[in-house]
C-alpha positions in Angstrom: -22.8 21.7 -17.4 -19.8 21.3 -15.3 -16.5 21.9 -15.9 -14.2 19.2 -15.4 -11.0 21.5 -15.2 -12.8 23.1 -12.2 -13.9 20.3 -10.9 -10.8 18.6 -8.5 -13.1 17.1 -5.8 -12.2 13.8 -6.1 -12.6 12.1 -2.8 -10.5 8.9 -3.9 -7.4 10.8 -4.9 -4.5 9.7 -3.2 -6.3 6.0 -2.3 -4.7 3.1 -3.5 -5.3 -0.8 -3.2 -2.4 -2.4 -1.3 -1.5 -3.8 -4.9 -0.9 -0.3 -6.3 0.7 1.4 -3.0 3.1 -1.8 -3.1 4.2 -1.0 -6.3 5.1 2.4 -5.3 6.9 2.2 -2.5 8.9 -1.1 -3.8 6.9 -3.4 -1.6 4.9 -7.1 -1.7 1.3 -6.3 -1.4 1.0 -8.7 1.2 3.0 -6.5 3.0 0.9 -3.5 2.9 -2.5 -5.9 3.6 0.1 -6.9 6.9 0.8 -3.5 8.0 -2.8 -2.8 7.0 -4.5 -5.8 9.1 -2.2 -5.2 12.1 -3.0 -1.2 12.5 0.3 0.1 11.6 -1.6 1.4 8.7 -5.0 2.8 8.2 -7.4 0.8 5.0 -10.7 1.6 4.4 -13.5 -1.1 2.7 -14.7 -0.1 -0.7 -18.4 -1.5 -1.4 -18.9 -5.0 -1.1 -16.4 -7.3 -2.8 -14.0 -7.1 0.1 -11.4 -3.9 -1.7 -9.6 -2.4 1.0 -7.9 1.6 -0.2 -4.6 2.6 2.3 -3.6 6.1 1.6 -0.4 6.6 -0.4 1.2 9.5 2.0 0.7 7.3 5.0 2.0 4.0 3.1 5.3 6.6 2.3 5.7 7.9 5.6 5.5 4.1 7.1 7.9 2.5 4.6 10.1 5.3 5.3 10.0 5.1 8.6 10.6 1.2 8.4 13.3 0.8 5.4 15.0 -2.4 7.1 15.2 -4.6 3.9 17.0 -7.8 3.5 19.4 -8.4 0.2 17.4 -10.0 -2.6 19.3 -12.7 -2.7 17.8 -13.5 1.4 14.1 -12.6 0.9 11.5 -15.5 0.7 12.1 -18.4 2.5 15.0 -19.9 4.3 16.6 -22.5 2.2 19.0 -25.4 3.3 22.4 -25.0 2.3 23.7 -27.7 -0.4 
């Protein structure tokens, strides 16, 4: 019988869905799918269904690297002054 305890070979640690890795690094999930779809990123495909993983140190290191936010009161859509 194996050991759990000695058993740390878990080849999905660190892999997140771009729903989870937004969450963490204070980001839309759309976001990370963009960064994903456009190569600034690496995702990988998990099965069939269409799941896409990104890797949580990568996602860190990019958002770092990219921090330019606008104020919350600016994000979303441009809206016409009243």
């Amino acid at each position: 019988m194996l050991n759990s305890s000695t058993n740390n070979d878990n080849p999905f640690e660190g892999w997140l869905t771009f729903k989870e890795a937004g969450e963490l690094v204070d980001r839309n999930h759309s976001t990370i799918r963009y960064w994903a779809e456009t190569g600034k990123i690496t995702s990988h495909p998990i099965g069939t269904s269409g799941l896409r993983v990104v890797h949580i140190d990568e996602v860190k290191e990019y958002s770092d690297k990219h921090s330019y936010r606008l104020e919350p009161e600016k994000r979303g859509r441009l809206r016409k002054s009243e």
